[in-house]
C-alpha positions, -999 to +999 in steps of 0.1 A: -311-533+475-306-499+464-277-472+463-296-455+490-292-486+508-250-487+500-253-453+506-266-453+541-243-482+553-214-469+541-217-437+560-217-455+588-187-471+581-165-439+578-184-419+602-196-391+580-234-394+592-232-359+608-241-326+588-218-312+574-212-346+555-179-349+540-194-363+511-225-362+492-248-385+478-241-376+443-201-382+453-216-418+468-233-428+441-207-424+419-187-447+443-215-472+441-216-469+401-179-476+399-175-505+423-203-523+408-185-522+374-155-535+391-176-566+403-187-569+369-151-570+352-135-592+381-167-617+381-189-609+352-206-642+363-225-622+384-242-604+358-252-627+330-283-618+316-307-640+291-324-621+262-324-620+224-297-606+207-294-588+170-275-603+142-256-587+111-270-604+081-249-619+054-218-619+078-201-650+098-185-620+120-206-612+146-205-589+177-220-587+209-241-561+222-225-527+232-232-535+275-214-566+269-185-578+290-184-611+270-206-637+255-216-666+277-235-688+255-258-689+223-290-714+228-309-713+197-325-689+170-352-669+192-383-691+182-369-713+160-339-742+162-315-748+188-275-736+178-247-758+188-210-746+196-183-759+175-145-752+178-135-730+152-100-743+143-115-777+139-145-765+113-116-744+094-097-778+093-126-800+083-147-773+063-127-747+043-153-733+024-176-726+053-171-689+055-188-684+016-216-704+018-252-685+010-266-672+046-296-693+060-305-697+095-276-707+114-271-738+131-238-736+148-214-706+165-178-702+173-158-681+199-132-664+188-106-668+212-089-639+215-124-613+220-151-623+243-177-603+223-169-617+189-183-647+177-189-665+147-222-682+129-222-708+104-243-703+081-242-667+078-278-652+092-304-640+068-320-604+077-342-604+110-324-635+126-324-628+163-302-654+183-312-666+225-283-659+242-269-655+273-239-626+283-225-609+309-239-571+313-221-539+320-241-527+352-257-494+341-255-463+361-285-463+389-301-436+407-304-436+442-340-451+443-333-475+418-332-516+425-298-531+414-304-557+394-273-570+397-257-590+415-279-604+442-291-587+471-264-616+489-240-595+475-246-560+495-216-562+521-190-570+489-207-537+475-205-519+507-167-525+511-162-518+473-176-480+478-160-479+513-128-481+497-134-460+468-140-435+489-115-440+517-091-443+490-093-405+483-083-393+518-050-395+523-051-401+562-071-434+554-047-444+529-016-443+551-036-456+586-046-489+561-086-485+561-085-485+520-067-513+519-084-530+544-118-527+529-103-536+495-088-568+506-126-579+522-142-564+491-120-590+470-121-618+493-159-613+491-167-619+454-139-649+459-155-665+489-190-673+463-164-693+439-155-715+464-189-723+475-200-732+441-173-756+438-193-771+473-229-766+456-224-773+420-199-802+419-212-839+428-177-843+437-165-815+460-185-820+485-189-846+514-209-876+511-245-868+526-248-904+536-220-897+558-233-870+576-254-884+606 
């Protein structure tokens, strides 16, 4: 899918498909940009993305990139060994002196708790370490023409609504008949409705027996 694609749909939907147009397709795009980055804050699961990521050498501090919502997971040194996660409150506890030991190539990371894009190595990285990790991505601003990425093309009626209300939300007439709302409240309910289906899809548990189903 594209914005073009949004676009079109969603012009539809509030009737301005007739020139004059009440809004443009730069105004429209803007609305896309913007409800995709609220998809992103309110389920960054949808936009995880694999790569490598940079480290700051000599440091157990480390941050995530800058389009990061928050860090997801940390596999191994790109090329090299795997990393494991380790609670940070238990290594302080069992290791004190963890923090000043020389850098090498690290074997274990932290979360910190309280920041999703900070995290800690241990042992500190030497120069040119570069970690496989995984994050959740700040959707960047597309062009009309441009493919979203992110999130699925599954995913095109939730961004529909989202811009629909965006720009309902400016007309005062729309606010006070109930459209805004209306198309917030299904743009919500659809980046919910996917949770619930994973709990059908990706628990052994949730879901009903398929030797019971005849």
């Amino acid at each position: 899918m594209t914005p073009a694609d949004v676009i079109a749909e969603v012009r539809r939907l509030i009737s301005d498909t007739r020139t004059p147009q009440r809004y443009t397709d730069t105004v429209l795009l803007g609305f896309v940009n913007q409800a995709l980055k609220r998809m992103a804050m309110g389920r960054p699961d949808l936009f995880l993305q694999l790569g490598d990521v940079s480290t700051t050498p000599n440091t157990t501090v480390q941050t995530m990139p800058a389009d990061s919502i928050r860090l997801v997971e940390i596999f191994s040194v790109t090329g090299g060994n795997t990393i494991t996660e380790v609670d940070r409150e238990v290594f302080d506890q069992t290791y004190p002196g963890w923090r000043s030991e020389a850098a090498g190539t690290p074997v274990n990371f932290m979360r910190h708790v309280r920041n999703p894009n900070v995290y800690f190595l241990y042992p500190a990285p030497t120069a040119g370490v570069i970690l496989t990790a995984e994050y959740a991505k700040v959707p960047t601003d597309y062009a009309l023409g441009d493919t979203i990425t992110a999130p699925i093309d599954a995913y095109f009626p939730t961004l529909v609504d989202g811009t629909v209300y965006l720009a309902e939300s400016i007309d005062d007439e729309h606010v006070n008949s109930g459209r805004a709302k209306l198309f917030f409240e299904s743009f919500t309910q659809g980046m919910g409705l996917s949770l619930g289906s994973r709990e059908l899809t990706d628990n052994d548990d949730a879901g009903l027996d398929p030797r019971s189903i005849s």
